[in-house]
py3Dmol code that shows the C-alpha trace and the ligand (Angstrom):
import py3Dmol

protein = """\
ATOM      1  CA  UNK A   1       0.000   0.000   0.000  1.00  0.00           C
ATOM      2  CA  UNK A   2       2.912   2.603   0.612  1.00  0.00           C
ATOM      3  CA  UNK A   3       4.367   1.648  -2.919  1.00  0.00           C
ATOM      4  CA  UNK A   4       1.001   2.673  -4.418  1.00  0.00           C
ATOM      5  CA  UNK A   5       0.750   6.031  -2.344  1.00  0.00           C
ATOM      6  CA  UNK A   6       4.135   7.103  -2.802  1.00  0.00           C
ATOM      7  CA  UNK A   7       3.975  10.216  -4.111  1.00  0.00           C
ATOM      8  CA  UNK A   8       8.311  10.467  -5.161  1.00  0.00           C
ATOM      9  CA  UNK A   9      10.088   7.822  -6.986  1.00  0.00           C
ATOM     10  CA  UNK A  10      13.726   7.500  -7.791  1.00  0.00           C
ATOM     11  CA  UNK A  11      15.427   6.314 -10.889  1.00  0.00           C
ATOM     12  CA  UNK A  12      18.304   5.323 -12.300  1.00  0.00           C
ATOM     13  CA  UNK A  13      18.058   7.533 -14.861  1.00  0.00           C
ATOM     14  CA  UNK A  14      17.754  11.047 -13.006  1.00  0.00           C
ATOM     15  CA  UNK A  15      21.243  10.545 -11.527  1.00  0.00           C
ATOM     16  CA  UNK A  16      24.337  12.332 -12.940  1.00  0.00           C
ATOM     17  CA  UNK A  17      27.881  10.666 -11.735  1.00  0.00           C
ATOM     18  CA  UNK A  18      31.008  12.876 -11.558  1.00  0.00           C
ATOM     19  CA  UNK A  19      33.794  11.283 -12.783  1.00  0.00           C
ATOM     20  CA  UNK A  20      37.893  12.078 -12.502  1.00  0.00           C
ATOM     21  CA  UNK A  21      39.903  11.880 -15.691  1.00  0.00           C
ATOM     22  CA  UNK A  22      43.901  11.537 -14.824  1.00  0.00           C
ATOM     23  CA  UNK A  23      46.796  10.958 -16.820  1.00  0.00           C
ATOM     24  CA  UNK A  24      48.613   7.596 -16.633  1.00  0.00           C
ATOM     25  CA  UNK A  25      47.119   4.431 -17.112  1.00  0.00           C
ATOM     26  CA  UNK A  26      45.738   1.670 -15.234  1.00  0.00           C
ATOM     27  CA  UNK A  27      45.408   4.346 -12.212  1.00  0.00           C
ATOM     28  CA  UNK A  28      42.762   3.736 -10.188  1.00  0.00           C
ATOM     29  CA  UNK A  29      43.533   5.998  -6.959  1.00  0.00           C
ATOM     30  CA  UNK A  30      41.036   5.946  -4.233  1.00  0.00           C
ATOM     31  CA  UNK A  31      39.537   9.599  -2.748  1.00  0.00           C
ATOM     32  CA  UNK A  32      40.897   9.934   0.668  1.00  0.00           C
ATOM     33  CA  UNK A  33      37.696  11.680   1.882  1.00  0.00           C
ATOM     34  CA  UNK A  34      35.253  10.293  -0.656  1.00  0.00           C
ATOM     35  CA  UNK A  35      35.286   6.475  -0.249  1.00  0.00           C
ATOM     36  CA  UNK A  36      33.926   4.239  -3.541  1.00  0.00           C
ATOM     37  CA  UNK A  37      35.172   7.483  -5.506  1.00  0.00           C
ATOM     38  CA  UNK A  38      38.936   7.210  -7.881  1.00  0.00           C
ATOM     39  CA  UNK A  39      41.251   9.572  -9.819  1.00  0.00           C
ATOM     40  CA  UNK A  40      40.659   7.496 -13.006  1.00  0.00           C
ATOM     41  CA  UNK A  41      42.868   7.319 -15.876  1.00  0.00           C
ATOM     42  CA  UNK A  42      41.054   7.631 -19.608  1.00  0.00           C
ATOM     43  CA  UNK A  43      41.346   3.320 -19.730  1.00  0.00           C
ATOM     44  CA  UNK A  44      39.901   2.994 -16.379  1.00  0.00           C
ATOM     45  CA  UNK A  45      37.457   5.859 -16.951  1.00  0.00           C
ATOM     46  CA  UNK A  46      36.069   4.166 -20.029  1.00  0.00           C
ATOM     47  CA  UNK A  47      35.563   1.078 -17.785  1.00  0.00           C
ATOM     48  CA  UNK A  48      33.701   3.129 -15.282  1.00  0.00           C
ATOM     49  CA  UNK A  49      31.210   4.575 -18.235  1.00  0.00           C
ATOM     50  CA  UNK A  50      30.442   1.177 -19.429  1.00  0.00           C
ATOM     51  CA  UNK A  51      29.685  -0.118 -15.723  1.00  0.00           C
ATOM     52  CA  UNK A  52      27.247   3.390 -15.187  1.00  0.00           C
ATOM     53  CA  UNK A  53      26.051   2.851 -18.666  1.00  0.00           C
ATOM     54  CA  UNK A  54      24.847  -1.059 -17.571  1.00  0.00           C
ATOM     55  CA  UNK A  55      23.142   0.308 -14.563  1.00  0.00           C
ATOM     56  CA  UNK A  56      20.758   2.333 -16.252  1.00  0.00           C
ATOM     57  CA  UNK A  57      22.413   5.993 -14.634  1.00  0.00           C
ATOM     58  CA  UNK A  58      21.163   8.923 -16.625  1.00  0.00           C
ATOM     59  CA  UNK A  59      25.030  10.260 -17.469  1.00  0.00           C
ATOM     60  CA  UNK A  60      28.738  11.018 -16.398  1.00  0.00           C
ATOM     61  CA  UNK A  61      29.835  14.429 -15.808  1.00  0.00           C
ATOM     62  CA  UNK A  62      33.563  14.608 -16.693  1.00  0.00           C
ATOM     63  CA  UNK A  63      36.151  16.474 -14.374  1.00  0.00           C
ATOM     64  CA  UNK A  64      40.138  16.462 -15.151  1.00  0.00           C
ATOM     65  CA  UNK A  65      43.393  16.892 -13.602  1.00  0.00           C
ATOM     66  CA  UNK A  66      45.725  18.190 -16.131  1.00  0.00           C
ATOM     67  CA  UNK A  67      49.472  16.847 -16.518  1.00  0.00           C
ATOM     68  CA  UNK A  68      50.440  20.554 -15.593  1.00  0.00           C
ATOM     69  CA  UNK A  69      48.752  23.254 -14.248  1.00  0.00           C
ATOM     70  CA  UNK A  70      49.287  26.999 -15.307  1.00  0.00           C
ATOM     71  CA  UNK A  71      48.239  30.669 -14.979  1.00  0.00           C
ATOM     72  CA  UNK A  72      46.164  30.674 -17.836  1.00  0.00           C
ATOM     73  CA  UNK A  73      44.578  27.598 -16.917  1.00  0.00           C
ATOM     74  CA  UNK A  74      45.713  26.425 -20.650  1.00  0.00           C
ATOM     75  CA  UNK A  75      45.076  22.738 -19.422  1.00  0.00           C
ATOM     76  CA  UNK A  76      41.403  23.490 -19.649  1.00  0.00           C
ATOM     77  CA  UNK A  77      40.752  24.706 -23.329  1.00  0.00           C
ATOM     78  CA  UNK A  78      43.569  22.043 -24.955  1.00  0.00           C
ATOM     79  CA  UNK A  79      41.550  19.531 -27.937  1.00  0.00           C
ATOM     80  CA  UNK A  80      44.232  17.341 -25.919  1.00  0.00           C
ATOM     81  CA  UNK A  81      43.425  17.966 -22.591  1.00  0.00           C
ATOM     82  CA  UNK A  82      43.062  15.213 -20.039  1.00  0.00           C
ATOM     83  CA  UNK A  83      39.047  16.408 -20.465  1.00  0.00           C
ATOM     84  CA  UNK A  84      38.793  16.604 -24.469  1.00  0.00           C
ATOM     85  CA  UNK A  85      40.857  13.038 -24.481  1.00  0.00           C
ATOM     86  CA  UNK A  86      38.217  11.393 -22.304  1.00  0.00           C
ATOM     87  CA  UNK A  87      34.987  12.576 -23.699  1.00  0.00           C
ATOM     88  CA  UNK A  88      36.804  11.245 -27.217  1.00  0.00           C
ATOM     89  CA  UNK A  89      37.601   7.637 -25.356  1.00  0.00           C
ATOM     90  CA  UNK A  90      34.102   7.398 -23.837  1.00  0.00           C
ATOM     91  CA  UNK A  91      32.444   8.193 -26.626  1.00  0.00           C
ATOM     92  CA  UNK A  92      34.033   5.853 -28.637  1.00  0.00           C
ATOM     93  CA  UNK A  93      33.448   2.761 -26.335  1.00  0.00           C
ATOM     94  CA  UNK A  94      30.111   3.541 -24.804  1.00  0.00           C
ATOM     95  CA  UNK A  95      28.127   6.058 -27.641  1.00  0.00           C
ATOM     96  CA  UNK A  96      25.128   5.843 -25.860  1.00  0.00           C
ATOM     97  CA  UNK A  97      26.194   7.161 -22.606  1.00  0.00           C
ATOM     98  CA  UNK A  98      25.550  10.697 -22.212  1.00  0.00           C
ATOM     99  CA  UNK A  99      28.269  12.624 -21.502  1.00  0.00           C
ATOM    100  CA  UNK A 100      28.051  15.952 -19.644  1.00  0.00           C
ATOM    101  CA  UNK A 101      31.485  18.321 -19.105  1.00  0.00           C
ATOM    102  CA  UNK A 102      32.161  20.787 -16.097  1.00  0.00           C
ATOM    103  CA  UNK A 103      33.329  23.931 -17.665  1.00  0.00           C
ATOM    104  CA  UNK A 104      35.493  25.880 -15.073  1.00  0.00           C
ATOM    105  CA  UNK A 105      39.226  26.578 -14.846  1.00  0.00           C
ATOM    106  CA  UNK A 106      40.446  25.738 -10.882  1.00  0.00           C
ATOM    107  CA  UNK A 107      41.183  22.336 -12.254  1.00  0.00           C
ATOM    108  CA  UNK A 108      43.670  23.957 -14.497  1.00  0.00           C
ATOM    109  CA  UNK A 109      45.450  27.111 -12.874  1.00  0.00           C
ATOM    110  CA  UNK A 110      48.254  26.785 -10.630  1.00  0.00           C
ATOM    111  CA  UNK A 111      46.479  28.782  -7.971  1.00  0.00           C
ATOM    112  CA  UNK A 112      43.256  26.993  -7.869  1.00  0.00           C
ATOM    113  CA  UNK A 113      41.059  30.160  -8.556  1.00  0.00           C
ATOM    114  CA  UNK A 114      38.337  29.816 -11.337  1.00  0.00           C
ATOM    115  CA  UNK A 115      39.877  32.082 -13.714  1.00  0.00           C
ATOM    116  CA  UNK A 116      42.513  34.820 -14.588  1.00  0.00           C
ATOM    117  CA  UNK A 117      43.541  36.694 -11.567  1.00  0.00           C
ATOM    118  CA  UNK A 118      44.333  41.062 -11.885  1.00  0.00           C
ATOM    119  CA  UNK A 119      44.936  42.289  -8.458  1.00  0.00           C
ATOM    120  CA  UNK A 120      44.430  39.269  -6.337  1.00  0.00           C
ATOM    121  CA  UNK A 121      40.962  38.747  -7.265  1.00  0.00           C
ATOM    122  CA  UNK A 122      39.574  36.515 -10.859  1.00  0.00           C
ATOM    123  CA  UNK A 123      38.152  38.814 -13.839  1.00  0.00           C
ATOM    124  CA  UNK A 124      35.715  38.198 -14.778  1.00  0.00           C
ATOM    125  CA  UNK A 125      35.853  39.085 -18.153  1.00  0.00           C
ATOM    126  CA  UNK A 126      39.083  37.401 -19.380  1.00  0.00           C
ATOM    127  CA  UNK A 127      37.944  34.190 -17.995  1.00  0.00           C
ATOM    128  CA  UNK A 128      34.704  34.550 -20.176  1.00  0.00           C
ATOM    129  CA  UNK A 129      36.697  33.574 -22.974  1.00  0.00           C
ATOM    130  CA  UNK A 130      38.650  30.530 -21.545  1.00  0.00           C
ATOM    131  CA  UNK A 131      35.154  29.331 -20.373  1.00  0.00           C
ATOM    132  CA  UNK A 132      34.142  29.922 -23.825  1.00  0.00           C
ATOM    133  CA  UNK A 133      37.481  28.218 -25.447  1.00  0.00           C
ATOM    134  CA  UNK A 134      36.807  25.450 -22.895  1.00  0.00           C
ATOM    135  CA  UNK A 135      33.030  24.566 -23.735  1.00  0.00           C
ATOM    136  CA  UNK A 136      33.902  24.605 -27.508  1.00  0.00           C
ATOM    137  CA  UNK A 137      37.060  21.870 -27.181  1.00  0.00           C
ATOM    138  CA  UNK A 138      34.482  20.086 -25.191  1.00  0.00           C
ATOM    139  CA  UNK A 139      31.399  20.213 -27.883  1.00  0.00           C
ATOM    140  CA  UNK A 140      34.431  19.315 -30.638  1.00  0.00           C
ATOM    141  CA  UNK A 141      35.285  16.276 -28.705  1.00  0.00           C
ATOM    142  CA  UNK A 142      31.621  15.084 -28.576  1.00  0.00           C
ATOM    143  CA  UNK A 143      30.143  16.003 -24.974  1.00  0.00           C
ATOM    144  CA  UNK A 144      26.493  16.099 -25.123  1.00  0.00           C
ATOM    145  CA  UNK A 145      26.037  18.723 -22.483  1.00  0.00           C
ATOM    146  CA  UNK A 146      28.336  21.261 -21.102  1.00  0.00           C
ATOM    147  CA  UNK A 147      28.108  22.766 -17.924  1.00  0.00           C
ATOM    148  CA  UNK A 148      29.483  25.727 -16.533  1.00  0.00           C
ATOM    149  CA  UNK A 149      30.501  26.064 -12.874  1.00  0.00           C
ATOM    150  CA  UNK A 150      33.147  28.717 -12.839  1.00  0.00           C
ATOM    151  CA  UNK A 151      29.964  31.566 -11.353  1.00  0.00           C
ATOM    152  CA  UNK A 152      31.567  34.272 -13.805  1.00  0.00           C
ATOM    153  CA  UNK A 153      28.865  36.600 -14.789  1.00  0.00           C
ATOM    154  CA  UNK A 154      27.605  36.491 -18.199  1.00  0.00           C
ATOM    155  CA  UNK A 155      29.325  33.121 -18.795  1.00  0.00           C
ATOM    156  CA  UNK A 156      25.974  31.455 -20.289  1.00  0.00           C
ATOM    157  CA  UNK A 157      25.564  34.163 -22.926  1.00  0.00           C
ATOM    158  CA  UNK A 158      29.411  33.688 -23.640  1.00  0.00           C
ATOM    159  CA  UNK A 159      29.263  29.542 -24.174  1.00  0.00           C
ATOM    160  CA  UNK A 160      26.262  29.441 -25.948  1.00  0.00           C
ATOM    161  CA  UNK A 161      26.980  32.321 -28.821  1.00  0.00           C
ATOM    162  CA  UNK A 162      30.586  30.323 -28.867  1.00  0.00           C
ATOM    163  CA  UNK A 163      28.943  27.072 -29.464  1.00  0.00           C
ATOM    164  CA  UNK A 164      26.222  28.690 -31.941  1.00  0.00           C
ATOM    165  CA  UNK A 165      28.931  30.607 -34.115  1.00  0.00           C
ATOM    166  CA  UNK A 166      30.774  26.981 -34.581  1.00  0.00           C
ATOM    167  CA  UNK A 167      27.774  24.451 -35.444  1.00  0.00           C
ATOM    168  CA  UNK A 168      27.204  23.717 -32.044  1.00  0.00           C
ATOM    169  CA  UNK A 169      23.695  25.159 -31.657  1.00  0.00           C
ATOM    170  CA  UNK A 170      22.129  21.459 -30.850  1.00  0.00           C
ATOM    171  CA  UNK A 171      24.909  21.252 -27.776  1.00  0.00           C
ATOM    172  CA  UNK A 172      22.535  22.335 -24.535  1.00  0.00           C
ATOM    173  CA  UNK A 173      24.077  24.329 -21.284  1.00  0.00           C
ATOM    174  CA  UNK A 174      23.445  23.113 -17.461  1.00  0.00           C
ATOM    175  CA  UNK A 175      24.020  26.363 -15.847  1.00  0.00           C
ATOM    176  CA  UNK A 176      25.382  25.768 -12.195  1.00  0.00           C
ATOM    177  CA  UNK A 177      23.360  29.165 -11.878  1.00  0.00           C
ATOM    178  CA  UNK A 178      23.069  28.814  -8.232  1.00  0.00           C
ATOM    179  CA  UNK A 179      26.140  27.363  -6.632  1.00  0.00           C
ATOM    180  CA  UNK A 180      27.162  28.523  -3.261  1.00  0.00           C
ATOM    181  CA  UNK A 181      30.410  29.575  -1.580  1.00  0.00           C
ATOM    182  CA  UNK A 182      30.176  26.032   0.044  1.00  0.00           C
ATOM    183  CA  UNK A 183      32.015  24.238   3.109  1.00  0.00           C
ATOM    184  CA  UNK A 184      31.108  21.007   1.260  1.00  0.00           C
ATOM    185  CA  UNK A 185      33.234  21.173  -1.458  1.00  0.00           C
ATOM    186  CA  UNK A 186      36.216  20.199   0.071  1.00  0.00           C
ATOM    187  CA  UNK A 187      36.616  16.803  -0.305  1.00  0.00           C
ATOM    188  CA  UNK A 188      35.949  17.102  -4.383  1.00  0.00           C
ATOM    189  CA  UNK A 189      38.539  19.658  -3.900  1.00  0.00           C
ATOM    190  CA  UNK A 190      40.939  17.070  -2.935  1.00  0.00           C
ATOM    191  CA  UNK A 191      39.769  14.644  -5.776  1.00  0.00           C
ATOM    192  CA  UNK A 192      40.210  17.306  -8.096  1.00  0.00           C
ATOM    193  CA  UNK A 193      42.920  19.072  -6.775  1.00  0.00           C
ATOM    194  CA  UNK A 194      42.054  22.245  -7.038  1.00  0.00           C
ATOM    195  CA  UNK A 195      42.275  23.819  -3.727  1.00  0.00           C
ATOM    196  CA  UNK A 196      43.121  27.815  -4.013  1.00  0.00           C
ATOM    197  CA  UNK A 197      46.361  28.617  -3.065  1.00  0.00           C
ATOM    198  CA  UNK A 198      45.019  32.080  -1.674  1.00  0.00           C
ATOM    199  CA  UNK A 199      41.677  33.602  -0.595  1.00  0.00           C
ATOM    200  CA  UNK A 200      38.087  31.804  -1.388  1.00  0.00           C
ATOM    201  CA  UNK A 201      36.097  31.804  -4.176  1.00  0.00           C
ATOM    202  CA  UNK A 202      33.611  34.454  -2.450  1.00  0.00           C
ATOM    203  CA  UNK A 203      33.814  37.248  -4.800  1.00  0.00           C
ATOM    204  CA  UNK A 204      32.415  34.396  -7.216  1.00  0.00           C
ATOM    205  CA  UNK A 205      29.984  31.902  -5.343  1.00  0.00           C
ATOM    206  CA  UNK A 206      27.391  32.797  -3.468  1.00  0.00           C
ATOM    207  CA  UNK A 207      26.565  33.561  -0.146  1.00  0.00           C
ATOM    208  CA  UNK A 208      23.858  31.025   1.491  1.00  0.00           C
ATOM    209  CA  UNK A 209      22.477  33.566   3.318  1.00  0.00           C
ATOM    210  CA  UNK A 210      20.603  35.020   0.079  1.00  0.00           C
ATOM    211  CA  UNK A 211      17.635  33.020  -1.816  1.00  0.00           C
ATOM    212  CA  UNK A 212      16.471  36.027  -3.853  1.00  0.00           C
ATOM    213  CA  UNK A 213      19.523  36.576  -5.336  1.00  0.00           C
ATOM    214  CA  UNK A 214      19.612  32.754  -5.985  1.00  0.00           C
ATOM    215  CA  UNK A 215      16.553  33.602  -8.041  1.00  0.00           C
ATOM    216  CA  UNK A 216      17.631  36.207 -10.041  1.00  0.00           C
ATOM    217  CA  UNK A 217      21.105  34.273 -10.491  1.00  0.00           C
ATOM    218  CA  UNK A 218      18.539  31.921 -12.191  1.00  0.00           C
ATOM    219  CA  UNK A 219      16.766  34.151 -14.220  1.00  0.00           C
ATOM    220  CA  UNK A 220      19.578  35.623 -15.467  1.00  0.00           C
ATOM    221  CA  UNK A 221      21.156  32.207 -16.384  1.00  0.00           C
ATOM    222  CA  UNK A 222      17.974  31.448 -18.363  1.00  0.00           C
ATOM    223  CA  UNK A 223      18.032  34.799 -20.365  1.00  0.00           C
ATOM    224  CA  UNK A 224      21.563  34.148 -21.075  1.00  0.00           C
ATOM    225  CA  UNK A 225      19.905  30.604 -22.768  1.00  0.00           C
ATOM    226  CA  UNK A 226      20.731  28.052 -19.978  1.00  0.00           C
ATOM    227  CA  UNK A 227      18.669  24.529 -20.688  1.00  0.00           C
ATOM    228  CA  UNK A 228      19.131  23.322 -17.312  1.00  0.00           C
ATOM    229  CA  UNK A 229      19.688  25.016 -14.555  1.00  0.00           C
ATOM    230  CA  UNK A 230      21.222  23.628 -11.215  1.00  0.00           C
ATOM    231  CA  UNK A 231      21.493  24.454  -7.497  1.00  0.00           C
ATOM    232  CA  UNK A 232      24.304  23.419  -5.092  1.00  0.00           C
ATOM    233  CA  UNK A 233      25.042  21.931  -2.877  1.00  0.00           C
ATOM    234  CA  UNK A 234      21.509  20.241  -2.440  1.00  0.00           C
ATOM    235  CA  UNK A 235      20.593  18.931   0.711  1.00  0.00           C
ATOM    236  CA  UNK A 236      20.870  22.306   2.602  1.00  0.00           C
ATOM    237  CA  UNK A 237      19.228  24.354  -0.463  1.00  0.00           C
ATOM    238  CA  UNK A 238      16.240  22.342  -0.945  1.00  0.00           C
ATOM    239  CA  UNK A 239      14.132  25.453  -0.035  1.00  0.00           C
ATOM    240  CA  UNK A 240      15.692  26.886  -3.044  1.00  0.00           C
ATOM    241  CA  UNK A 241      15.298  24.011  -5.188  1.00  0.00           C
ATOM    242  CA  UNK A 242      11.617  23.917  -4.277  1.00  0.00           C
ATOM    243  CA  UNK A 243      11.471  27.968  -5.471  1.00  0.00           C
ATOM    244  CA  UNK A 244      12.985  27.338  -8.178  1.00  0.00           C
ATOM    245  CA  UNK A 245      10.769  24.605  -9.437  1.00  0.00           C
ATOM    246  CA  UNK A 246       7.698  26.732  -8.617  1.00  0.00           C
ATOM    247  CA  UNK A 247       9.161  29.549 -10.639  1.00  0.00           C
ATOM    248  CA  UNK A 248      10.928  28.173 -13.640  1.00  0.00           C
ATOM    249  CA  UNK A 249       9.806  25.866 -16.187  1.00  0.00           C
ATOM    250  CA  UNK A 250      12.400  24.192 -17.174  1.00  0.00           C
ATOM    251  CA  UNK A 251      14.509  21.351 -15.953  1.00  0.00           C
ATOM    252  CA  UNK A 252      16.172  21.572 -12.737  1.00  0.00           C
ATOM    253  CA  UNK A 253      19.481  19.647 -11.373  1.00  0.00           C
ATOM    254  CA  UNK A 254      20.383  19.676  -8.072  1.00  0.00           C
ATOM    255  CA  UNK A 255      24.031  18.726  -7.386  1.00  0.00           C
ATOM    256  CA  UNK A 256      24.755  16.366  -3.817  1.00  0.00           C
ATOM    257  CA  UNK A 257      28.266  17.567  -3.310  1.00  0.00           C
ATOM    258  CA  UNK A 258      31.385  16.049  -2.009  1.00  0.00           C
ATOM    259  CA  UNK A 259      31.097  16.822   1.334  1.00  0.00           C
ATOM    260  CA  UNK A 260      27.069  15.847   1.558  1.00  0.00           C
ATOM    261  CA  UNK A 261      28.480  12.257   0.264  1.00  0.00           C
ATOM    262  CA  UNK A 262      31.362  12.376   2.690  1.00  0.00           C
ATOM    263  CA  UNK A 263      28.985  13.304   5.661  1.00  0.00           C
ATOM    264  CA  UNK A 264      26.981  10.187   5.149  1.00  0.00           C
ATOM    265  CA  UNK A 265      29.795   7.451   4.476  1.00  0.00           C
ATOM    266  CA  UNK A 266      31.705   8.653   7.541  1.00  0.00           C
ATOM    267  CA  UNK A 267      29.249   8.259   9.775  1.00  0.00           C
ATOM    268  CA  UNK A 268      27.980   5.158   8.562  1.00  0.00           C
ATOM    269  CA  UNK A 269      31.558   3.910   8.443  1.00  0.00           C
ATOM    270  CA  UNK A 270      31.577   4.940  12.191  1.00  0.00           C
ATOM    271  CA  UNK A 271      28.499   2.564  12.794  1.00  0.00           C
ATOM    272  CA  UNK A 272      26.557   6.134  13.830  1.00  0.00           C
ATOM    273  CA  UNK A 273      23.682   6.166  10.660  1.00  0.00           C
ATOM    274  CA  UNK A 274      22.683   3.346   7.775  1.00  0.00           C
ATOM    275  CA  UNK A 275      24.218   4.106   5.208  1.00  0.00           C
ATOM    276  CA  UNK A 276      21.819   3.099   2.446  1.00  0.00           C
ATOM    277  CA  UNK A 277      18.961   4.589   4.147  1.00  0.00           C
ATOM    278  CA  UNK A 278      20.607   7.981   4.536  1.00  0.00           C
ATOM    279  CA  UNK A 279      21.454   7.400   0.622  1.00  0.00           C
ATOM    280  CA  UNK A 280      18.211   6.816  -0.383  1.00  0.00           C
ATOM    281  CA  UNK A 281      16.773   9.443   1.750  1.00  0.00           C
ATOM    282  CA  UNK A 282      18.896  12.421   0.627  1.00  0.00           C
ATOM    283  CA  UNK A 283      17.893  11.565  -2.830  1.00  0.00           C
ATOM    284  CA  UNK A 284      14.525  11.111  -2.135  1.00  0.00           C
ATOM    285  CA  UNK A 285      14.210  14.549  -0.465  1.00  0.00           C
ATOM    286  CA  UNK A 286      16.254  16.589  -2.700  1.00  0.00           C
ATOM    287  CA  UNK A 287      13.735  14.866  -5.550  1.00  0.00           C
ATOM    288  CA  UNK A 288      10.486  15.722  -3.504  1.00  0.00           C
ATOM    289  CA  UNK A 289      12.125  19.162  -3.450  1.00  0.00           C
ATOM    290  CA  UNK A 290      11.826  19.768  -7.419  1.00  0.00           C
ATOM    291  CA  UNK A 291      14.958  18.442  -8.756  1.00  0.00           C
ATOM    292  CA  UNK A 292      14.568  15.829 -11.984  1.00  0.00           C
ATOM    293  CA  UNK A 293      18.438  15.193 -12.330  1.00  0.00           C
ATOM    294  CA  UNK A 294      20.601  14.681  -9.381  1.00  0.00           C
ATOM    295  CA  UNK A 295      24.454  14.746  -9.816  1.00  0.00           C
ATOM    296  CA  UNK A 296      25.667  12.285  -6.747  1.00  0.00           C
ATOM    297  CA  UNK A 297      28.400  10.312  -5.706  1.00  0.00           C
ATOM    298  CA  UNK A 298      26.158   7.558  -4.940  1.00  0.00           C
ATOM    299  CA  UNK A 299      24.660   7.511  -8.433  1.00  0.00           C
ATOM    300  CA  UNK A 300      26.002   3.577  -8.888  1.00  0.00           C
ATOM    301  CA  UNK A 301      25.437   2.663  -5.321  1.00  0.00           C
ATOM    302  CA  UNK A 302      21.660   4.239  -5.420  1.00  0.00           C
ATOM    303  CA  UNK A 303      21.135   2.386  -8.924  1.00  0.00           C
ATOM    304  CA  UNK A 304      21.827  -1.042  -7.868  1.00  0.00           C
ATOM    305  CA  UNK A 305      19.546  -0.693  -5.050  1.00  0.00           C
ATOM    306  CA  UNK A 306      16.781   0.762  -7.360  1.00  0.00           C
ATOM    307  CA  UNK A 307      17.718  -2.004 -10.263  1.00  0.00           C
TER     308      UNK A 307
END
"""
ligand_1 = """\
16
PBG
C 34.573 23.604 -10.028
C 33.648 22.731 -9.253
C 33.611 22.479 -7.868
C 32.631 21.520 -7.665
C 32.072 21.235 -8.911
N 32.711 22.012 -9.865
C 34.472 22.967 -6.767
C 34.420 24.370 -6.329
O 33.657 25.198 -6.822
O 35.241 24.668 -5.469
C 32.270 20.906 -6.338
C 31.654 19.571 -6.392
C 31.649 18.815 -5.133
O 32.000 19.293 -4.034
O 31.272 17.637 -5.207
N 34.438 24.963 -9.838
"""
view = py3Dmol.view(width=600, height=400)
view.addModel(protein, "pdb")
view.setStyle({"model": 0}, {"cartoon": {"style": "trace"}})
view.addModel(ligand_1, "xyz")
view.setStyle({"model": 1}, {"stick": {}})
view.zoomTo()
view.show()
């Protein structure tokens, strides 16, 4: 009787998993602080897309760690970055997996900030066009979807006329239009090495104090020609997930970050909470909220449950 009631249902399909593209090969290195999660290189990445693809999950979204890292973040807009040479690998051995890239640059530059820095702080402007450069290499390499987390302003408007001006007009953009200056990254900060080397990234992210401006980070994302928008973290935005479902027709991702994963398999590691419960919670609840796609570490883990 509560199956028929149920009002929220998971699947499979709704789930995003991030995935770390490293040089080498046969390196499979474990996530200190995100158990179940690897620095993959492209061989053992394209092993990883065929096992998501045979679970039914909805997609991959690709992350890389350059052989080199620079100023101008030159890792990030290379046809032969780590990045560009993955999407071409996975789309070669698994062409029906969908394939979504994270456009930003702290991956890339040696100081971890999200784009070119003038004075101590990123401008904006400047690092429009690597985001640009970026989401193009990607779209030439075959990604499906690209998705820009960098927070510039204006960046949407920037990929997509990019994109448009070189064929790519069919490519869609998942905004992260509302991503927060977050404590939770930090563990994907340590997958991804990308730690800053100075300051924060809070004259880029948000502050999670403010909901309105959430909003109108949003709207703006969607006149710039966003597809799908996304809010992160999720679990402690779901109010604004829920607004933004009730205010915006259009598809809305929520992203479960590093540190909401990391929260959960600590404890249960520590005997203190079940872990697939908690799991299957979260997801439930950040669903119920509004969000159709959910980009999780648990994506495989939640999908062999559901199976
Ligand atoms: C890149 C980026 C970050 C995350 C996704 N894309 C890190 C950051 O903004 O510092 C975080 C994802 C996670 O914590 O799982 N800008």
């Amino acid at each position: 009787m509560r199956a028929l009631v149920r009002e929220t249902h998971l699947d499979p399909a709704q789930f995003i998993l991030p995935l770390f593209a490293c040089p080498g090969e046969g390196v499979r290195r474990e996530i200190g602080s995100m158990p179940d999660n690897y620095q993959l290189s492209i061989d053992e990445l394209v092993k990883e897309c065929a096992e998501v693809h045979a679970l039914g999950i909805g997609g991959v979204i690709l992350f890389g760690l350059p052989e080199s890292k620079d100023e101008m973040a030159s890792g990030a807009y290379d046809d032969n970055g780590i990045v560009q040479r993955a999407i071409r690998a996975v789309r070669r051995e698994t062409p029906e997996l969908l394939v979504v890239t994270d456009v930003c640059n702290c991956e890339y530059t040696s100081h971890g900030h999200c784009g070119y820095i003038i004075d101590g702080d990123v401008d904006n402007d400047t690092t429009l066009q690597w985001l640009a450069k970026s989401a193009l290499s990607h779209a030439r390499a075959g990604a499906h979807i690209v998705a820009p987390s960098d927070m510039m302003d204006g960046r949407v408007w920037a990929i997509r006329q990019a994109l448009d001006a070189n064929g790519y007009e069919k490519i869609p953009v998942m905004s992260y239009a509302a991503k927060f200056a977050s404590v939770f990254y930090g563990p994907f900060r340590e997958a991804a090495e990308s730690t800053p080397q100075f300051g924060d990234r809070r004259s880029y992210q948000m502050d999670p104090a403010n909901g309105r401006e959430a909003m109108r980070e949003i709207e703006l994302d969607l006149q710039e020609g966003a597809d799908i928008i996304m809010v992160k973290p999720a679990l402690a935005y779901l109010d604004l997930i829920r607004q933004a479902r009730d205010r915006f027709d259009v598809p809305i991702a929520a992203y479960q970050v590093s540190g909401e994963y990391a929260m959960i398999v600590a404890a249960a590691r520590n005997g203190w909470i079940d872990q697939e419960r908690a799991m299957l919670e979260t997801l439930t609840s950040i669903t119920r909220a509004g969000a159709s796609i959910i980009l999780t570490y648990f994506a495989k883990a939640a999908a062999r449950v559901l199976g």
